[in-house]
C-alpha positions as CSV (number, residue, x, y, z in Angstrom):
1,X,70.7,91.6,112.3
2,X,69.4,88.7,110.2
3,X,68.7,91.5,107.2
4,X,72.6,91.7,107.7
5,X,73.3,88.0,107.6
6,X,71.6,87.7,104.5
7,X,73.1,90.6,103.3
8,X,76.6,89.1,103.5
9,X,75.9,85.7,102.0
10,X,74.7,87.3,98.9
11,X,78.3,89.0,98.3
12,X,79.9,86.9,95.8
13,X,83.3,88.1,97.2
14,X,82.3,87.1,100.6
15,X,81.7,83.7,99.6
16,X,84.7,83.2,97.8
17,X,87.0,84.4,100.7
18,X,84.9,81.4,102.7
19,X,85.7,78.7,100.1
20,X,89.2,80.0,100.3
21,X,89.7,80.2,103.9
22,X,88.5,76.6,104.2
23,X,91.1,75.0,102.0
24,X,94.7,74.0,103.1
25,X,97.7,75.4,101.9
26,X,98.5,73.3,99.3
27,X,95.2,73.7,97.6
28,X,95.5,77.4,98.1
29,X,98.8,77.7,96.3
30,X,97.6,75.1,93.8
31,X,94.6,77.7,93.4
32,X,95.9,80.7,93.2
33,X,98.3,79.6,90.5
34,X,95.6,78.5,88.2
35,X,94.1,82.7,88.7
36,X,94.4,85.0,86.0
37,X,93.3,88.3,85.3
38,X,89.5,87.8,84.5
39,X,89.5,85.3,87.5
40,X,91.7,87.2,89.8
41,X,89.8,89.9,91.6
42,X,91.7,92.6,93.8
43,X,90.0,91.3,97.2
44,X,91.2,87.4,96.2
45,X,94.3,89.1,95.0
46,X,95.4,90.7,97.8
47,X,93.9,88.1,100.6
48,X,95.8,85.3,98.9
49,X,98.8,87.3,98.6
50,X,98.8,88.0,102.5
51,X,99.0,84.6,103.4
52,X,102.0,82.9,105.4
53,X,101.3,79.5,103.1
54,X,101.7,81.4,99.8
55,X,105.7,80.4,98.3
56,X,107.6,82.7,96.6
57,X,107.0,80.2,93.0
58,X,103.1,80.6,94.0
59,X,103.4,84.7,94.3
60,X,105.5,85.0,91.4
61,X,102.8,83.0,89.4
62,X,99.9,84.7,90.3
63,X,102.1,88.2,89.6
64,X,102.8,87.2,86.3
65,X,98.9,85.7,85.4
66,X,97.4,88.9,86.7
67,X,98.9,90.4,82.9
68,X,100.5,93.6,84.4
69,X,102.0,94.3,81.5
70,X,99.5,96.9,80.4
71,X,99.9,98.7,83.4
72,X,103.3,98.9,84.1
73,X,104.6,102.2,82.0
74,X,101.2,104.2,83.1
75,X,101.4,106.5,85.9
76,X,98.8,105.6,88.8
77,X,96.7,107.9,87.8
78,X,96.2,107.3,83.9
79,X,94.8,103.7,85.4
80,X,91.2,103.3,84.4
81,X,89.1,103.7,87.7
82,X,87.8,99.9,87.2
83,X,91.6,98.5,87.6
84,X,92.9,100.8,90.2
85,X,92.1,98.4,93.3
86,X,93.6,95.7,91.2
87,X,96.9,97.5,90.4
88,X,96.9,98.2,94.7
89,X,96.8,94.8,95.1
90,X,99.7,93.9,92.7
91,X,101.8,97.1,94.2
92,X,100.9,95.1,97.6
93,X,102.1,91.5,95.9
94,X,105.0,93.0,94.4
95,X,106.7,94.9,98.1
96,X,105.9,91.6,99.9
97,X,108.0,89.7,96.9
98,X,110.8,92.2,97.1
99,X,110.9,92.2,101.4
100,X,111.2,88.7,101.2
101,X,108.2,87.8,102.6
102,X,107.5,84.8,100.7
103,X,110.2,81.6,101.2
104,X,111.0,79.6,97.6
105,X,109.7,75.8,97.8
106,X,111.1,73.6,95.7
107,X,107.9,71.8,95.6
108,X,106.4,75.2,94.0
109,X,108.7,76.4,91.3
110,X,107.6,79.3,89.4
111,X,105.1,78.1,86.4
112,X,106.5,80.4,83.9
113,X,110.1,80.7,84.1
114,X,110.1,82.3,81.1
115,X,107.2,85.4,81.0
116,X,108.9,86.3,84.7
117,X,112.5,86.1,83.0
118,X,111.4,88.1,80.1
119,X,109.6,90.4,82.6
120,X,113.3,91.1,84.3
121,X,114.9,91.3,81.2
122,X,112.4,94.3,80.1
123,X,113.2,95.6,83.4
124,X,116.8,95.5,83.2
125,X,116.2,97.6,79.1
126,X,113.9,100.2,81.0
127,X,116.7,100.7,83.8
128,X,119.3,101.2,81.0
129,X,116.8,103.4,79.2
130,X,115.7,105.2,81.8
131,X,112.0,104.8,82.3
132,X,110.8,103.3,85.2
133,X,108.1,100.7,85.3
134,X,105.4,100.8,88.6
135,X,106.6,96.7,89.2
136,X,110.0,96.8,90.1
137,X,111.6,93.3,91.3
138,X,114.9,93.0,93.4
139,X,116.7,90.3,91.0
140,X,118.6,88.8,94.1
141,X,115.2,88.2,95.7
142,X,113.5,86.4,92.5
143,X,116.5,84.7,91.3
144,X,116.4,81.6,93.3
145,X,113.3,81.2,90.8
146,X,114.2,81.8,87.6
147,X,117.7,80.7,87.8
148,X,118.8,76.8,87.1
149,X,119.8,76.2,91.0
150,X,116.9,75.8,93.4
151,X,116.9,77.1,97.0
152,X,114.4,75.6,99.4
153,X,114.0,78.4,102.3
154,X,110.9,76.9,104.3
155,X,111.2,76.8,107.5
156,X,112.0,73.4,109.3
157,X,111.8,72.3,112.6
158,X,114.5,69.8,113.3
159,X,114.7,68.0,116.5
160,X,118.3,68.5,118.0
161,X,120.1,65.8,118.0
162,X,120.7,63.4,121.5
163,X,124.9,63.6,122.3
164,X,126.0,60.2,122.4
165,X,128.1,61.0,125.3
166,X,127.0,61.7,128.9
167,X,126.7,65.5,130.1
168,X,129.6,66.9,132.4
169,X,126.8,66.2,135.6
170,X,127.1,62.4,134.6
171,X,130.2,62.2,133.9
172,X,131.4,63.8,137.0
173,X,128.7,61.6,139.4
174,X,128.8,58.0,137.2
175,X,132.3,57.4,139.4
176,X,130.6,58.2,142.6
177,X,127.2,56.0,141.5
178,X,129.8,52.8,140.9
Protein backbone atom coordinates (compact mmCIF):
# COMPACT_ATOMS: atom_id res chain seq x y z
CA UNK A 1 0.00 0.00 0.00
CA UNK A 2 2.60 2.68 0.81
CA UNK A 3 4.59 1.50 -2.61
CA UNK A 4 1.15 2.77 -3.97
CA UNK A 5 1.07 6.09 -2.14
CA UNK A 6 4.31 6.94 -3.34
CA UNK A 7 3.47 5.87 -6.53
CA UNK A 8 0.73 8.44 -6.97
CA UNK A 9 2.55 11.51 -5.55
CA UNK A 10 5.11 11.02 -8.17
CA UNK A 11 2.39 11.52 -11.04
CA UNK A 12 2.78 15.05 -12.19
CA UNK A 13 -0.86 14.95 -13.35
CA UNK A 14 -1.90 13.80 -9.99
CA UNK A 15 -0.51 16.68 -8.39
CA UNK A 16 -1.78 19.06 -10.47
CA UNK A 17 -5.49 17.95 -10.21
CA UNK A 18 -4.62 18.46 -6.19
CA UNK A 19 -3.43 22.04 -6.62
CA UNK A 20 -6.54 22.53 -8.63
CA UNK A 21 -9.05 20.91 -6.54
CA UNK A 22 -7.84 23.15 -3.68
CA UNK A 23 -8.40 26.46 -5.28
CA UNK A 24 -11.84 28.37 -5.38
CA UNK A 25 -13.72 29.08 -8.29
CA UNK A 26 -12.58 32.26 -9.02
CA UNK A 27 -8.96 31.23 -9.11
CA UNK A 28 -9.97 28.30 -11.15
CA UNK A 29 -11.59 30.17 -13.88
CA UNK A 30 -8.85 32.84 -13.55
CA UNK A 31 -6.47 29.68 -14.19
CA UNK A 32 -7.80 28.04 -16.69
CA UNK A 33 -8.03 31.15 -18.82
CA UNK A 34 -4.40 31.85 -18.55
CA UNK A 35 -3.96 27.65 -20.15
CA UNK A 36 -2.91 27.18 -23.61
CA UNK A 37 -2.02 24.44 -25.57
CA UNK A 38 1.59 23.56 -24.29
CA UNK A 39 0.11 24.16 -20.71
CA UNK A 40 -3.21 22.61 -21.19
CA UNK A 41 -3.03 18.83 -20.89
CA UNK A 42 -6.16 16.57 -21.74
CA UNK A 43 -6.65 15.33 -18.05
CA UNK A 44 -6.57 19.33 -16.77
CA UNK A 45 -8.53 19.94 -19.87
CA UNK A 46 -11.23 17.90 -19.39
CA UNK A 47 -11.44 18.08 -15.30
CA UNK A 48 -11.65 21.81 -15.56
CA UNK A 49 -14.12 21.67 -18.21
CA UNK A 50 -16.41 19.47 -16.01
CA UNK A 51 -16.68 21.77 -13.34
CA UNK A 52 -20.10 23.51 -12.19
CA UNK A 53 -17.84 26.89 -11.43
CA UNK A 54 -16.39 27.10 -14.96
CA UNK A 55 -18.59 30.21 -16.97
CA UNK A 56 -19.43 29.97 -20.33
CA UNK A 57 -16.53 33.29 -21.03
CA UNK A 58 -14.00 30.88 -18.98
CA UNK A 59 -14.96 27.66 -21.44
CA UNK A 60 -14.95 29.64 -24.38
CA UNK A 61 -11.41 30.91 -23.41
CA UNK A 62 -9.81 27.91 -22.69
CA UNK A 63 -11.58 26.40 -26.21
CA UNK A 64 -10.08 28.95 -28.16
CA UNK A 65 -6.25 28.90 -26.24
CA UNK A 66 -6.19 25.10 -26.71
CA UNK A 67 -5.27 26.25 -30.85
CA UNK A 68 -7.87 23.77 -32.39
CA UNK A 69 -7.44 25.17 -35.42
CA UNK A 70 -5.08 22.59 -36.75
CA UNK A 71 -7.39 19.94 -35.93
CA UNK A 72 -10.55 21.00 -36.99
CA UNK A 73 -10.73 19.90 -40.88
CA UNK A 74 -8.86 16.36 -40.01
CA UNK A 75 -10.95 13.40 -39.57
CA UNK A 76 -10.42 11.65 -36.02
CA UNK A 77 -8.40 9.44 -37.22
CA UNK A 78 -5.68 11.36 -39.29
CA UNK A 79 -5.01 12.96 -35.51
CA UNK A 80 -1.52 12.13 -34.46
CA UNK A 81 -1.82 9.46 -31.62
CA UNK A 82 -0.04 12.09 -29.15
CA UNK A 83 -3.13 14.72 -29.58
CA UNK A 84 -6.01 12.24 -29.74
CA UNK A 85 -6.85 12.37 -25.84
CA UNK A 86 -6.56 16.14 -26.23
CA UNK A 87 -8.88 16.53 -29.18
CA UNK A 88 -11.45 14.04 -26.74
CA UNK A 89 -11.25 16.51 -24.30
CA UNK A 90 -12.11 19.55 -26.65
CA UNK A 91 -14.95 17.32 -28.37
CA UNK A 92 -16.08 16.98 -24.47
CA UNK A 93 -15.61 21.00 -23.90
CA UNK A 94 -17.18 21.78 -27.05
CA UNK A 95 -20.99 19.41 -26.34
CA UNK A 96 -21.02 20.84 -22.79
CA UNK A 97 -20.74 24.61 -24.60
CA UNK A 98 -23.35 23.79 -27.10
CA UNK A 99 -25.96 21.92 -24.24
CA UNK A 100 -25.68 24.84 -22.39
CA UNK A 101 -23.98 23.60 -19.64
CA UNK A 102 -21.95 26.56 -18.79
CA UNK A 103 -24.06 29.99 -17.63
CA UNK A 104 -22.40 33.54 -19.13
CA UNK A 105 -21.02 35.85 -16.11
CA UNK A 106 -20.70 39.08 -16.81
CA UNK A 107 -17.80 39.16 -14.46
CA UNK A 108 -16.02 36.52 -17.05
CA UNK A 109 -16.47 37.77 -20.58
CA UNK A 110 -14.78 35.90 -23.16
CA UNK A 111 -10.88 37.02 -23.47
CA UNK A 112 -10.85 36.98 -27.06
CA UNK A 113 -13.83 38.19 -28.64
CA UNK A 114 -12.30 38.31 -31.67
CA UNK A 115 -10.28 34.62 -32.45
CA UNK A 116 -13.92 33.10 -31.16
CA UNK A 117 -15.79 35.53 -33.59
CA UNK A 118 -13.44 34.82 -36.41
CA UNK A 119 -13.73 31.01 -35.36
CA UNK A 120 -17.71 31.34 -36.18
CA UNK A 121 -17.25 33.20 -39.00
CA UNK A 122 -14.98 30.29 -40.57
CA UNK A 123 -17.66 28.23 -39.45
CA UNK A 124 -20.42 29.93 -41.05
CA UNK A 125 -17.82 29.85 -44.76
CA UNK A 126 -17.37 25.94 -44.18
CA UNK A 127 -21.33 25.53 -43.76
CA UNK A 128 -21.80 27.52 -46.97
CA UNK A 129 -18.96 25.48 -48.54
CA UNK A 130 -19.90 22.43 -47.42
CA UNK A 131 -17.15 20.99 -45.37
CA UNK A 132 -17.65 20.31 -41.98
CA UNK A 133 -15.30 21.20 -39.21
CA UNK A 134 -15.06 18.44 -35.94
CA UNK A 135 -15.89 21.88 -33.54
CA UNK A 136 -19.15 22.87 -34.35
CA UNK A 137 -20.76 25.74 -32.01
CA UNK A 138 -24.56 26.56 -31.76
CA UNK A 139 -24.38 30.49 -32.51
CA UNK A 140 -27.49 31.15 -30.17
CA UNK A 141 -25.59 29.43 -27.34
CA UNK A 142 -22.16 31.49 -27.82
CA UNK A 143 -23.65 34.69 -28.74
CA UNK A 144 -24.45 36.16 -25.50
CA UNK A 145 -20.41 36.29 -25.66
CA UNK A 146 -19.39 37.61 -28.56
CA UNK A 147 -22.19 39.90 -29.21
CA UNK A 148 -22.17 43.78 -27.74
CA UNK A 149 -25.15 42.92 -25.12
CA UNK A 150 -24.22 40.93 -22.11
CA UNK A 151 -26.48 38.30 -20.44
CA UNK A 152 -25.69 37.30 -16.85
CA UNK A 153 -27.37 33.70 -16.43
CA UNK A 154 -25.93 32.60 -12.87
CA UNK A 155 -27.99 31.35 -10.75
CA UNK A 156 -29.23 33.65 -7.82
CA UNK A 157 -30.95 32.90 -4.78
CA UNK A 158 -33.22 35.74 -3.89
CA UNK A 159 -35.05 35.78 -0.73
CA UNK A 160 -38.84 36.38 -1.49
CA UNK A 161 -40.04 39.26 -0.59
CA UNK A 162 -42.24 39.82 2.98
CA UNK A 163 -46.14 41.17 1.69
CA UNK A 164 -46.69 44.33 3.43
CA UNK A 165 -50.14 43.28 4.01
CA UNK A 166 -51.43 40.65 6.58
CA UNK A 167 -52.34 36.97 5.17
CA UNK A 168 -56.16 36.16 4.66
CA UNK A 169 -55.73 34.08 8.39
CA UNK A 170 -54.94 37.62 9.95
CA UNK A 171 -57.04 39.47 8.35
CA UNK A 172 -59.98 37.30 8.99
CA UNK A 173 -58.96 36.77 13.05
CA UNK A 174 -57.37 40.65 13.70
CA UNK A 175 -61.30 41.68 14.13
CA UNK A 176 -61.98 38.91 16.52
CA UNK A 177 -58.35 39.62 18.42
CA UNK A 178 -59.71 43.47 18.98
Amino acid sequence: MPHRVRAMQSDPEAEILEMLKALSPKELCELARKLDRSTMTPVVLSWISAQRSVDLGTAMTMFINADPDAFNHLAREDVPERYRRHCASLDALCQRINCGYYLPDPDRPLARVRDFAQWMRRQEADERSRLKGRWIFNPVTVAPMISDIRFDGRRRREKPAKADRPGLFRKVLSPLMT
